[in-house]
C-alpha positions as semicolon CSV with decimal commas, in nm:
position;residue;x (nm);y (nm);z (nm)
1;X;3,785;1,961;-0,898
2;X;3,510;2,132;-0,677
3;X;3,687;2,453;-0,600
4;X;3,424;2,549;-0,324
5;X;3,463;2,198;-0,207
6;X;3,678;2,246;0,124
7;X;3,448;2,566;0,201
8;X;3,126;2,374;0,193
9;X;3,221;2,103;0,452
10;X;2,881;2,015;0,496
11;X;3,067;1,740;0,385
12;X;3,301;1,634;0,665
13;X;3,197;1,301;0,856
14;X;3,180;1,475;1,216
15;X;3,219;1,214;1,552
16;X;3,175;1,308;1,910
17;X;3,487;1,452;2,106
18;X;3,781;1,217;2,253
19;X;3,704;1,318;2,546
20;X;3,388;1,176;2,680
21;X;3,361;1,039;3,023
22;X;3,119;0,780;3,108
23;X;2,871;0,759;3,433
24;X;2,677;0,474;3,502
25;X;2,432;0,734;3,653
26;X;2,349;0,717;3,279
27;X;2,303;0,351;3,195
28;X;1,960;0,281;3,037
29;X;1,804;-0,056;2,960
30;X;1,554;-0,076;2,674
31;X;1,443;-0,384;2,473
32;X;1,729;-0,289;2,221
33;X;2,015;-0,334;2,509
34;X;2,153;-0,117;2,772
35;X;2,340;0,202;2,665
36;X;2,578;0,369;2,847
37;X;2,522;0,742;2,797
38;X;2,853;0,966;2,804
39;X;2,868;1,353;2,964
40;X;2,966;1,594;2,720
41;X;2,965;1,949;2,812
42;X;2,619;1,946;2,949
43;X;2,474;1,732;2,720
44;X;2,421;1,329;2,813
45;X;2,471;1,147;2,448
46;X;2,398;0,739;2,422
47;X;2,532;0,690;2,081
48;X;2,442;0,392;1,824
49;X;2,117;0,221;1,944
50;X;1,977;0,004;1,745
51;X;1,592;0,038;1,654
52;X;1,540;-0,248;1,477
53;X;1,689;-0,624;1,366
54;X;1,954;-0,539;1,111
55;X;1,770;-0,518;0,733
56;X;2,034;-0,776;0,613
57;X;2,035;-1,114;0,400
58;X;1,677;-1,236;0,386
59;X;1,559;-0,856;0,518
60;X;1,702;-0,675;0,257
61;X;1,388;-0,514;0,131
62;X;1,135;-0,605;0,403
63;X;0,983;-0,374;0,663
64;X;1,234;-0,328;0,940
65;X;1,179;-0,606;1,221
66;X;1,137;-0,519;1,643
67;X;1,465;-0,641;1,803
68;X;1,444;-0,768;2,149
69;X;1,790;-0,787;2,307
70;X;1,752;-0,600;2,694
71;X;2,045;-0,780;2,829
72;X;2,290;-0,682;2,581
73;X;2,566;-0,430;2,666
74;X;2,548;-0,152;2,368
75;X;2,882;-0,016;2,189
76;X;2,962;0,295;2,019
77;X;3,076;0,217;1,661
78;X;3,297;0,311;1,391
79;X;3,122;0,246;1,096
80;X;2,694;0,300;1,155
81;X;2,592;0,420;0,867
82;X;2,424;0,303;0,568
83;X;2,519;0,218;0,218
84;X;2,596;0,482;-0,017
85;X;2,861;0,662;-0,276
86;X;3,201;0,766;-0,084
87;X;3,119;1,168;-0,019
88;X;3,328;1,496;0,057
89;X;2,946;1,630;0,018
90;X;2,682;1,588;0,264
91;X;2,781;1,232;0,316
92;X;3,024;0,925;0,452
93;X;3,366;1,017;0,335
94;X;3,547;0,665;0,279
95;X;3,895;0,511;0,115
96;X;3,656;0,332;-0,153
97;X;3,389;0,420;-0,410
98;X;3,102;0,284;-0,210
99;X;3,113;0,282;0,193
100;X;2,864;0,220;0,478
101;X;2,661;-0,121;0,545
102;X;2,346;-0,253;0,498
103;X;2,336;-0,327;0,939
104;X;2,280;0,088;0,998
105;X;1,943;0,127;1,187
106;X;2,021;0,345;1,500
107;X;1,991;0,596;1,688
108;X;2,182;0,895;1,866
109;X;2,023;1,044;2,193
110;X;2,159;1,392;2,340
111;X;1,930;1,507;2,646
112;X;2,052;1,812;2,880
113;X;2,228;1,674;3,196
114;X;1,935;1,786;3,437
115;X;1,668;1,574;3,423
116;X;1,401;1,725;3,625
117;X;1,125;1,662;3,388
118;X;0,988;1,517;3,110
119;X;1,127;1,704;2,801
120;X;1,024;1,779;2,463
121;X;1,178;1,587;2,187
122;X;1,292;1,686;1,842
123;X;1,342;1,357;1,607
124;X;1,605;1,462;1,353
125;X;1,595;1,303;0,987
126;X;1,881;1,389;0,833
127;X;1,927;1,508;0,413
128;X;2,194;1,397;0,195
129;X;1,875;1,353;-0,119
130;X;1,831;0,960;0,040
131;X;2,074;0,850;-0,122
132;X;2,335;1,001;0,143
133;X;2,361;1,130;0,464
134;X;2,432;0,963;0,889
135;X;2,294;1,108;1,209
136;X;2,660;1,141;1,320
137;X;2,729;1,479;1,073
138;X;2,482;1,667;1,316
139;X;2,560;1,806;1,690
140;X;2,265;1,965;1,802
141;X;2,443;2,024;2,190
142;X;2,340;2,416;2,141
143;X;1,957;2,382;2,095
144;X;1,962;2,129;2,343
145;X;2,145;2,300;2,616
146;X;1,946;2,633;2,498
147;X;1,625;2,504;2,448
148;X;1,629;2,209;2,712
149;X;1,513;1,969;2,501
150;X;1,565;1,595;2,370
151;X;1,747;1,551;2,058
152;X;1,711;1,197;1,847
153;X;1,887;1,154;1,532
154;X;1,875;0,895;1,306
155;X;2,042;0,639;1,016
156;X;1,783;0,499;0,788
157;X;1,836;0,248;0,483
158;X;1,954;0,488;0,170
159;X;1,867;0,471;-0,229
160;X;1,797;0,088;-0,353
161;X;1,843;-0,036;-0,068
162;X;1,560;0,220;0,095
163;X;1,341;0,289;-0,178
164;X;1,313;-0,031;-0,443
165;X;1,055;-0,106;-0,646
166;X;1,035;-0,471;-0,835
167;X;0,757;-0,792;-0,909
168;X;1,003;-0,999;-0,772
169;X;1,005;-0,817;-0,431
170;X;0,707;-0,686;-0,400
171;X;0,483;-0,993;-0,552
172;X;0,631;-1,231;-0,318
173;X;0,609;-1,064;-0,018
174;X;0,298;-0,920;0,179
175;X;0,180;-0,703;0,442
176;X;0,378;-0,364;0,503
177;X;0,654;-0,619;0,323
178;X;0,481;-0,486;0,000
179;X;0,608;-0,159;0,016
180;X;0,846;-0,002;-0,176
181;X;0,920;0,287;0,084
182;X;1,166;0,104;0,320
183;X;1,367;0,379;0,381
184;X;1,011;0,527;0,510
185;X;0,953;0,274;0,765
186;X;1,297;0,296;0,896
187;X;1,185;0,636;1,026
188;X;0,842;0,498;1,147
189;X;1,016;0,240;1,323
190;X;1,236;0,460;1,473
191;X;0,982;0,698;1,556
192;X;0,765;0,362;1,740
193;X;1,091;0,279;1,952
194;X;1,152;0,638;2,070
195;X;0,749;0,691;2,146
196;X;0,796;0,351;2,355
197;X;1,135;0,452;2,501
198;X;1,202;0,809;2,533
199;X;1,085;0,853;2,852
200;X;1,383;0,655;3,033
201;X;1,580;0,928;2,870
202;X;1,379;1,197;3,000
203;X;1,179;1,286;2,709
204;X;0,790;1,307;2,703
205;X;0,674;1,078;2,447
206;X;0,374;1,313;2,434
207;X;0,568;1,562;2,247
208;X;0,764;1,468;1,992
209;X;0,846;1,680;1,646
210;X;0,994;1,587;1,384
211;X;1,210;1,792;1,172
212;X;1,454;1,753;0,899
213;X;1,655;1,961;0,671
214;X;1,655;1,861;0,234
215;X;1,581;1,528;0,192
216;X;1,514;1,523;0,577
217;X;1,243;1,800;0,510
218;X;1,061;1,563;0,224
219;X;1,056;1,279;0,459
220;X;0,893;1,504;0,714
221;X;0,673;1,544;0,465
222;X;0,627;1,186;0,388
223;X;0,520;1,082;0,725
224;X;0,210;1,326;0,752
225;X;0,072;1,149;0,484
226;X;0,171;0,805;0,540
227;X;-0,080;0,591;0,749
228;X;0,189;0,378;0,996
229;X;0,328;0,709;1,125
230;X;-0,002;0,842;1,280
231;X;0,029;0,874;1,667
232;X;0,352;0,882;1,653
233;X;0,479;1,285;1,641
234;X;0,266;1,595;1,699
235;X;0,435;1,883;1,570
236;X;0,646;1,897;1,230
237;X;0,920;2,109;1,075
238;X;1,033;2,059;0,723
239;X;1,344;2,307;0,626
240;X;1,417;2,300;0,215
241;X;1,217;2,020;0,142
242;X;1,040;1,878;-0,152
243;X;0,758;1,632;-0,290
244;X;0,913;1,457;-0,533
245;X;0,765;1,108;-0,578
246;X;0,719;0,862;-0,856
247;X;0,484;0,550;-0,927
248;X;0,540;0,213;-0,916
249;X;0,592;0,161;-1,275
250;X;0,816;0,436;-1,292
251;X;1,057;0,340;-1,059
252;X;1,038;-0,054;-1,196
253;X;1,088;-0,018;-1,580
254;X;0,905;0,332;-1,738
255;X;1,161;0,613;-1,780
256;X;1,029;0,902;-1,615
257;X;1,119;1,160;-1,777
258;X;1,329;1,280;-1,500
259;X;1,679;1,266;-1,644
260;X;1,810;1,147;-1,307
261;X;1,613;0,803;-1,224
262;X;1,748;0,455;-1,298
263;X;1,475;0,233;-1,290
264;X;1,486;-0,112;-1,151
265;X;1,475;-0,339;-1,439
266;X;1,803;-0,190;-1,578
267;X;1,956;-0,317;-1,265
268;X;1,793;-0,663;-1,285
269;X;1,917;-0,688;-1,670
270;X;2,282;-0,579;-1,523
271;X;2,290;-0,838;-1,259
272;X;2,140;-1,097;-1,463
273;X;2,323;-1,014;-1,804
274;X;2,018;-1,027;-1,943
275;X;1,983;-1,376;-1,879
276;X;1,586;-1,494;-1,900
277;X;1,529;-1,602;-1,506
278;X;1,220;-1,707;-1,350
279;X;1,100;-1,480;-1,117
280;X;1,160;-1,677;-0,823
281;X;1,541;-1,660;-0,975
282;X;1,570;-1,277;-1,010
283;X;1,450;-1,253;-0,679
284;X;1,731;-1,494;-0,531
285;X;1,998;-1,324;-0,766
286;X;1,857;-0,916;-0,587
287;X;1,844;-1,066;-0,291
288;X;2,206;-1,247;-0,277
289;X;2,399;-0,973;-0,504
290;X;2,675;-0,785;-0,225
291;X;2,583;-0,445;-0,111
292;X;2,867;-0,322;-0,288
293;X;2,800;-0,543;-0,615
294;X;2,441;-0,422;-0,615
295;X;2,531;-0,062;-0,561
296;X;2,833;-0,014;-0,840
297;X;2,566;-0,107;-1,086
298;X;2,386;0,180;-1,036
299;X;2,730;0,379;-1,043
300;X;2,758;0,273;-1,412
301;X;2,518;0,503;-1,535
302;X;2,604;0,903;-1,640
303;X;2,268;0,928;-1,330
304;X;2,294;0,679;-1,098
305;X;2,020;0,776;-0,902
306;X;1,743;0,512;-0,773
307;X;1,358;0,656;-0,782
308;X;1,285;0,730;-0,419
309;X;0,966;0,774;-0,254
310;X;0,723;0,550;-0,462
311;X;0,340;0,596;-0,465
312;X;0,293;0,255;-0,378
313;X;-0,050;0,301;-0,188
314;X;0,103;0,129;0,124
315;X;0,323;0,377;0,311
316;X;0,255;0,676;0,030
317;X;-0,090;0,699;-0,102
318;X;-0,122;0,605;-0,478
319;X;-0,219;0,999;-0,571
320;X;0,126;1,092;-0,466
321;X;0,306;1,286;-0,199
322;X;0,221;1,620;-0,311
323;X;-0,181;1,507;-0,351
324;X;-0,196;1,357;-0,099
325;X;-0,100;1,632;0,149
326;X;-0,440;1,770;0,057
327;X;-0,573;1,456;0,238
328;X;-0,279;1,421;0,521
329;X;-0,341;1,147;0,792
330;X;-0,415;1,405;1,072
331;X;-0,471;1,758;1,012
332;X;-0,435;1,874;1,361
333;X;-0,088;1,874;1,338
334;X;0,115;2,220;1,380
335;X;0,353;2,302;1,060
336;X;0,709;2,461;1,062
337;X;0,795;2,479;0,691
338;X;1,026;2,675;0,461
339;X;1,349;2,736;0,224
340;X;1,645;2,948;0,181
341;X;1,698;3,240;-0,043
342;X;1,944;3,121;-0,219
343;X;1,904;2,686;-0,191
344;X;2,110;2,638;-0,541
345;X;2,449;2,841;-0,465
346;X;2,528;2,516;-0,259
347;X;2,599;2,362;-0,608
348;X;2,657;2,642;-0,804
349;X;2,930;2,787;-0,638
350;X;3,133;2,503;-0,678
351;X;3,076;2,532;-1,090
352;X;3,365;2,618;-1,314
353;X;3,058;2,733;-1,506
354;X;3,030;2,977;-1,289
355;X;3,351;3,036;-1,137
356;X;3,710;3,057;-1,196
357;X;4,025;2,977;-0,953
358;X;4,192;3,314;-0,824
359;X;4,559;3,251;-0,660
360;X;4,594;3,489;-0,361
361;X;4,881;3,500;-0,047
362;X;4,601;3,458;0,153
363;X;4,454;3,152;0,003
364;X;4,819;2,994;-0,025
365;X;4,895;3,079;0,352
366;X;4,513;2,977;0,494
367;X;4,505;2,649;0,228
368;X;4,184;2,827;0,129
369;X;4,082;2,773;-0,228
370;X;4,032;3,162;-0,383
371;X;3,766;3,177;-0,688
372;X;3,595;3,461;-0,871
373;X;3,269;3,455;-1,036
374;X;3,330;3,407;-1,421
375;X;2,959;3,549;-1,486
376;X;2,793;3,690;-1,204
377;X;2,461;3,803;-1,392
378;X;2,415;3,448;-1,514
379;X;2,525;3,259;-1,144
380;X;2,240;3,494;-0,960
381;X;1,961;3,453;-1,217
382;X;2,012;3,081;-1,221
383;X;2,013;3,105;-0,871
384;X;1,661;3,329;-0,801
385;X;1,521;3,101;-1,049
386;X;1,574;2,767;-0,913
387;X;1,555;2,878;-0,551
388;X;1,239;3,071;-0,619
389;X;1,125;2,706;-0,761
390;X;1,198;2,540;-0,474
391;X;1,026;2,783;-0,266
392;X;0,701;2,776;-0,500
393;X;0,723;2,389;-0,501
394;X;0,848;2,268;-0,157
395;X;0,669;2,550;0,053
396;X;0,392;2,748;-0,108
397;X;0,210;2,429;-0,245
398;X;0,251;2,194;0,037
399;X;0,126;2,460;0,270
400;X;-0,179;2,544;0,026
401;X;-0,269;2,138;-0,023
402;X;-0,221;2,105;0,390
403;X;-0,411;2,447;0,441
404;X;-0,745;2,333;0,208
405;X;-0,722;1,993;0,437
406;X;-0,758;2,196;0,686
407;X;-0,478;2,217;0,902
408;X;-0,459;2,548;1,078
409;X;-0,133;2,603;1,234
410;X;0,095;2,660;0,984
411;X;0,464;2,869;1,046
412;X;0,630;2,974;0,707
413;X;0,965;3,094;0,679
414;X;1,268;3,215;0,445
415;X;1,622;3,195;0,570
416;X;1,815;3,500;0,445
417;X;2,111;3,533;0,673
418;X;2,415;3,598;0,488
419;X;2,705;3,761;0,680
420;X;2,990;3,554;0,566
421;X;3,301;3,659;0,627
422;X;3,462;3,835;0,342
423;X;3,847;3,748;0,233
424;X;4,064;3,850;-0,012
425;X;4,000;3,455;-0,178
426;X;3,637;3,523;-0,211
427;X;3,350;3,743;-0,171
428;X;3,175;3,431;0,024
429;X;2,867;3,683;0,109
430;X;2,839;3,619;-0,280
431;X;2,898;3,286;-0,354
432;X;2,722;3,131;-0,081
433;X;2,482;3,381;0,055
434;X;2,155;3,177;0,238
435;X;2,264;2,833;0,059
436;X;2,122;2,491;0,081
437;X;2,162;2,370;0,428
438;X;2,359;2,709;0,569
439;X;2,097;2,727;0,799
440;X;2,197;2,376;0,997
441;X;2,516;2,564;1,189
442;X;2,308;2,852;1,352
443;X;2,009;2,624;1,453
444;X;2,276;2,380;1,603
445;X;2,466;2,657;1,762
446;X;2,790;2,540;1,609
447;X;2,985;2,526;1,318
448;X;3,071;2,147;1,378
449;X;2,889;2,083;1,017
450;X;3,150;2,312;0,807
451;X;3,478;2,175;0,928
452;X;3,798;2,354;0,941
453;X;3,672;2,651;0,772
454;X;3,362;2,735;1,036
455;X;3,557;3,100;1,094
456;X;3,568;3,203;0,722
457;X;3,196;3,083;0,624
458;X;3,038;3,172;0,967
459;X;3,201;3,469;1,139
460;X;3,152;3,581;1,537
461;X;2,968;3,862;1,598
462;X;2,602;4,018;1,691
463;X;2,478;3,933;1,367
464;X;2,482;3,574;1,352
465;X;2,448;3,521;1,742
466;X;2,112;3,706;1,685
467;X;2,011;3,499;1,422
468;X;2,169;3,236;1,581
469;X;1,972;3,267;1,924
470;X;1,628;3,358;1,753
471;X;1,594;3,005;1,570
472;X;1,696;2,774;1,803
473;X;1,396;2,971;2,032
474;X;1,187;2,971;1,773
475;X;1,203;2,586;1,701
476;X;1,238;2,508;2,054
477;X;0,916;2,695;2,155
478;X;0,733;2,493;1,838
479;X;0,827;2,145;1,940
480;X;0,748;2,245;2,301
481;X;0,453;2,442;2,220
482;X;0,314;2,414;1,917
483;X;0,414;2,799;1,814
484;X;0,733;2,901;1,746
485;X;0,703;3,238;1,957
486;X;0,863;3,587;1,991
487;X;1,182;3,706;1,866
488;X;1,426;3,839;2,144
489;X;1,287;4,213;1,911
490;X;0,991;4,142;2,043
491;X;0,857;3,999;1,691
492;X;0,592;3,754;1,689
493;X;0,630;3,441;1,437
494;X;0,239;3,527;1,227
495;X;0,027;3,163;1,167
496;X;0,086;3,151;0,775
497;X;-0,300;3,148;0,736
498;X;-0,379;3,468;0,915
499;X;-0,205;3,682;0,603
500;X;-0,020;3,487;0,402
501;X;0,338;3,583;0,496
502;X;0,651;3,412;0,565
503;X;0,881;3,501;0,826
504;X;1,201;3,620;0,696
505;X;1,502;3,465;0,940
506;X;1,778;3,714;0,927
507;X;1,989;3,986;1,138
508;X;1,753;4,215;1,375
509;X;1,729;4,452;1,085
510;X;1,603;4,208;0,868
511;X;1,371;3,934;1,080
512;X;1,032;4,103;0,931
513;X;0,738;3,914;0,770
514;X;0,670;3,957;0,417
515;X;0,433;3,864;0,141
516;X;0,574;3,619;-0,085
517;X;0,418;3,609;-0,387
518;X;0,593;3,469;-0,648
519;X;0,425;3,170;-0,870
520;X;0,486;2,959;-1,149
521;X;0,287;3,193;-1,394
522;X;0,514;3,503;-1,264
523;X;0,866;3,328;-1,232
524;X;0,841;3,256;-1,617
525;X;0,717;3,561;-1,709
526;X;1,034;3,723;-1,527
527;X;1,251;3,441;-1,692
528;X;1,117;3,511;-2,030
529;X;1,229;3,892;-1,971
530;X;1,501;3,864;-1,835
531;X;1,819;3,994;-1,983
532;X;2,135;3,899;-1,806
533;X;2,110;3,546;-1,978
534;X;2,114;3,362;-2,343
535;X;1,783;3,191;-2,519
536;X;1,959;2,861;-2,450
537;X;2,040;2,926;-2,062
538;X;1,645;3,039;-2,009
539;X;1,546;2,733;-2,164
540;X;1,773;2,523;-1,950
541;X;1,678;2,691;-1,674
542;X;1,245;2,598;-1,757
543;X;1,383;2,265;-1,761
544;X;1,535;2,252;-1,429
545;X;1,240;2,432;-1,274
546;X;0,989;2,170;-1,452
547;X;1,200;1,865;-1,325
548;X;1,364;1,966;-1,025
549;X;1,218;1,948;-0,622
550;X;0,873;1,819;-0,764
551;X;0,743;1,567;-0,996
552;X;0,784;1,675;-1,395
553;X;0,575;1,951;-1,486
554;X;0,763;2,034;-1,803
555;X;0,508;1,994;-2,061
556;X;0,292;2,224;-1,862
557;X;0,525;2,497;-1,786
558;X;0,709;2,449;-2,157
559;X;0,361;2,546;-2,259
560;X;0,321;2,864;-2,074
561;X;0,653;2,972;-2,170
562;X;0,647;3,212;-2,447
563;X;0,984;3,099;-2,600
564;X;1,057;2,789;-2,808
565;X;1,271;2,521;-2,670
566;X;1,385;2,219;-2,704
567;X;1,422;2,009;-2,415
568;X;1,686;1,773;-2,552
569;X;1,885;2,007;-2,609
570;X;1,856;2,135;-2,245
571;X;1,928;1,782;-2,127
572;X;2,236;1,770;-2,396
573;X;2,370;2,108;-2,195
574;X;2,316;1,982;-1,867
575;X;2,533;1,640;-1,916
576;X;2,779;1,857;-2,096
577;X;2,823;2,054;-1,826
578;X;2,666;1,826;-1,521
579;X;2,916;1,981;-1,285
580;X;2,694;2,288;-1,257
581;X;2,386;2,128;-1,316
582;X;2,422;1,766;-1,106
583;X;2,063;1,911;-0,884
C-alpha cells in the first residue's frame, strides 16, 4: 500500500458543490447547445460542453469532428471523462480497473459574476502523464475571482485512444486523419471552439493563454510547435513539463529503449492472437475492440504505458518536440515556464524504499497514515537528482531552443514553497517539500485538489497566503498582459533573457531571483561524488535521468559518467522495486 497515498489527494475526483443555483440570466447558446451556467460564490460555471462530435465507433482515431447542435438543451454529467486506469492518483477514481468513456470532449467555463468587459482567458490542460487526468479535479474560483479572469478547462482523449500510432490507421486515412497526435487536436479543437465562442461568456478571444501543469505543461509545449494551433492562444505557461516524444516507428513496433512504452503492434498481436489479418482486417478488429477490451491489453504488461506524443510530421514536426521548439510556429509568443524543487517526492514519498509506517495516537485519532524516512540521505539525493533533471530538461533547454528562435519574452521560475504543517505522523516539510503538482492548491486559491487532508499538507497562515496571493497575480497579470508583474514586496518578475535567472516562488523571505546553473555535465559530476549513496543507486539514478522527462539520452550521459554501469541491471532494480521507481 501507498502509505502517503491519502496525504497526496491530488488524487480525489473533485465535483462542484450541491448547492448551485441556476439563473437563466446565464443561459448561453453556441453551436454545441445552450448551457445553463450555475452561480457559485461569485463565480458563473457552465459545466460539460461539448467541443466536438463524440470520437466514438468509426471516429475512434480520427481528428475530432465540429458538432453543430444550437438547439439542444446541455446537461451536467456524471461520468465526462475519458478512458483510463481506475486512480486514487491524479486521476478518475472508479469501482473497476478501467473507468471513463471514449464520448469525453468538453469543456468547463468559470467566469467572475460581473461581466462588464471582455476578460482574459486562461485555457487549462490538465496532467495526469496523458494517460490520466479530467478538467473536473481543478477549481480555479480563487484566480478567477482574484484575478478577474476566464477560466476553461478541459477533457481530451487519453493514452491509445489519444496518441496511436499504426499502418492500419494511419494508411487508410488522410488529411489531419493521418495523425497520430489525437489527443493533440482535442486541445486544438477545443482551443478553435473557445476562440469562436468565448466571447458570449465574456472572455476576449483576443487573449487567451494557455497553461497546464505535468503532462498539461508538455502539451503546452506541444501546441507552440504544432502548425493547427497557430492563431489560436497568445501567451503560454507550462508548470513541470517535459518534451518527451517518440517517432512513428517507435511507437508502432521498435522498442524504444524507454522501459515504459508498449508499442502498437504488441497490441495488434494481442487482439488478433497473432492471427495473420489483412490489413483492412486489423483495422476493423482496432477499430471494433471495446474501450475496455482494448485498454486491459495494455494493462497486461509489467509497463502498460502507450508512446504519446509521436513525431508524426502532421501535428508534431518529424525532428521532434524538443527540436522543434528551436523552430516554434510563432515566436512572438510570451513564455511562463518552470518546475518545482523537489518534482520526484510526489512518488517517492509514497516508497517503502524510502519510508517506513510509524503508529502514533495522533495518526490513529486523525486516520492519518504516520511514516518515517527509512534513509533520508538516499530519499533527498534521489530527489535533487531527478528534480534537478527535470529542471535541466523541461525548463533550461526548452527555454534555450525557444530563446535561439528568437522568442524574447520568456518568465522562468522555481517553486520552493514548503511550509507544511508538521505532526507528530510526519515531518511533511520533509517528505513532500515543493512536490510535483504542490503548486496547483496556492495558484487555485484552494485546497479542493488535496481532499480531506488540505489542513495538514497546506496550513493557514502569512506564509502560504503570501505565496498564495503572489502567483495567482503573477499569472493573472501574464495572461492579461503578457508579463507576469510585481510581487506585493515590490519584486519585479526579470525576462529570463535579460540575466539568465529564474524566479524563485516562495515565502517573502525567499521570492528572490537566482542563477540556476546546474547542467547535465555538472549534475553527474556531483552524482559521481556523491557519498550518501551506493555504486548501484548512482547508476540507477544516470538511468532515470537519461530516460526520464526527455527522450533517451543514456548512451550519451552513460558515456560522460566516470563510473561503470550496467543498465540492465538498473532496469532489473527498478522493476524490483517499481513502487519507488514507477516515474
Amino acid at each position: 500500500m501507498h502509505i502517503l497515498k491519502y496525504l497526496f489527494i491530488f488524487c480525489t475526483t473533485l465535483f462542484l458543490n450541491s448547492n448551485l443555483s441556476a439563473d437563466p440570466y446565464y443561459t448561453i447558446k453556441t453551436d454545441s447547445g445552450i448551457s445553463q451556467g450555475k452561480l457559485n460564490n461569485d463565480v458563473v460555471i457552465w459545466n460539460d460542453i461539448p467541443y466536438a462530435q463524440p470520437p466514438i465507433k468509426n471516429l475512434r482515431w480520427m481528428a475530432p469532428r465540429d458538432l453543430f447542435q444550437p438547439e439542444k438543451f446541455l446537461d451536467d454529467l456524471t461520468e465526462n471523462f475519458c478512458v483510463q486506469q481506475s486512480s486514487n492518483l491524479g486521476g478518475a477514481s472508479g469501482d473497476s480497473e478501467i473507468v471513463g468513456q471514449e464520448d469525453c470532449l468538453y469543456l468547463d467555463i468559470r467566469a467572475p459574476i460581473i461581466n462588464d468587459s471582455p476578460k482574459a482567458v486562461m485555457f487549462w490542460i490538465h496532467g495526469g502523464g496523458n494517460t490520466s487526468g479530467l478538467k473536473d479535479l481543478y477549481d480555479f474560483s480563487g484566480l478567477i475571482k482574484s484575478q478577474d479572469v476566464i477560466v476553461v478547462s478541459v477533457n481530451y482523449r487519453l493514452g491509445p485512444f489519444g496518441w496511436f500510432s499504426h499502418p492500419a490507421i494511419q494508411d487508410n486515412q488522410s488529411g489531419l486523419d493521418k495523425t497520430s497526435n489525437f489527443g493533440t487536436l482535442d486541445i486544438i479543437k477545443a482551443l478553435e471552439w473557445v476562440k469562436k465562442n468565448i466571447e458570449k461568456f465574456g472572455g476576449d478571444p483576443s487573449n487567451i493563454t494557455i497553461f497546464g501543469e505535468s503532462a498539461g505543461g508538455h502539451n503546452v509545449l506541444s501546441l507552440l510547435v504544432a502548425p493547427q494551433a497557430e492563431g489560436l492562444f497568445h501567451k503560454a505557461i507550462s508548470q513541470s513539463g517535459y518534451t518527451t516524444s517518440v517517432s512513428y516507428d517507435q511507437a508502432y513496433k521498435k522498442d524504444s529503449g524507454n522501459i515504459k512504452y508498449i508499442y502498437s503492434k504488441k497490441i495488434e498481436e494481442k487482439i488478433l492472437n497473432n492471427e495473420s489479418k489483412s490489413i483492412n482486417e486489423i483495422r476493423d478488429a482496432l477499430k471494433n475492440t471495446s474501450s475496455y477490451d482494448f485498454y486491459k491489453h495494455y494493462l497486461e504488461f509489467d509497463f502498460h504505458e502507450v508512446p504519446l506524443l509521436t513525431n508524426d510530421g502532421i501535428v508534431i514536426p518529424k525532428e521532434g518536440l524538443s527540436d522543434s521548439l528551436k523552430n516554434p510556429v510563432n515566436n512572438s509568443i510570451p513564455l511562463m515556464i518552470g518546475s518545482n524543487r523537489d518534482e520526484v517526492k510526489l512518488w517517492i514519498g509514497t516508497s517503502l524504499y524510502f519510508v517506513k509506517p510509524k503508529a502514533s495516537l495522533i495518526g490513529y485519532l486523525f486516520d492519518v497514515p504516520g511514516v518515517s524516512l527509512v534513509n533520508e540521505d538516499a530519499f533527498e539525493a534521489f530527489n535533487y537528482y531527478r528534480s534537478s533533471a527535470w529542471q535541466i530538461r523541461g525548463v533550461k533547454n526548452p527555454v534555450e531552443n525557444l530563446s535561439s528562435a528568437g522568442v524574447n519574452k520568456i518568465y522562468a521560475y522555481r517553486y520552493d514553497w514548503d511550509d507544511h504543517r508538521r505532526w507528530p505522523v510526519a515531518n511533511f516539510k520533509k517528505l513532500i517539500g515543493a512536490a510535483h503538482a504542490t503548486e496547483i492548491p496556492l495558484l487555485t486559491g484552494n485546497n479542493k485538489l488535496v481532499g480531506d487532508y488540505g489542513f495538514i499538507i497546506y496550513p493557514r497562515g502569512p506564509s502560504k497566503k503570501f505565496t498564495s496571493n503572489n502567483m495567482m497575480s503573477f499569472w493573472g497579470n501574464f495572461a492579461k498582459h503578457g508579463k507576469p508583474g510585481i510581487s506585493s514586496n515590490g519584486i519585479e518578475w526579470e525576462n529570463y533573457l535579460t540575466n539568465k535567472k529564474f524566479l524563485i516562488l516562495d515565502k517573502k523571505r525567499n521570492l528572490k531571483h537566482k542563477t540556476l546553473d546546474s547542467s547535465f555535465n555538472s549534475l553527474l559530476n556531483e552524482l559521481y561524488l556523491d557519498k550518501r549513496i551506493t555504486s548501484k543507486e548512482k547508476c540507477v539514478l544516470l538511468y532515470q535521468l537519461g530516460v526520464l522527462i526527455g527522450n533517451d539520452i543514456y548512451s550519451d550521459i552513460e558515456n560522460l559518467y566516470p563510473q561503470k554501469c550496467n543498465k540492465e541491471e538498473s532496469i532489473n532494480f527498478l522493476k524490483e522495486n517499481s513502487e519507488f521507481i514507477s516515474y
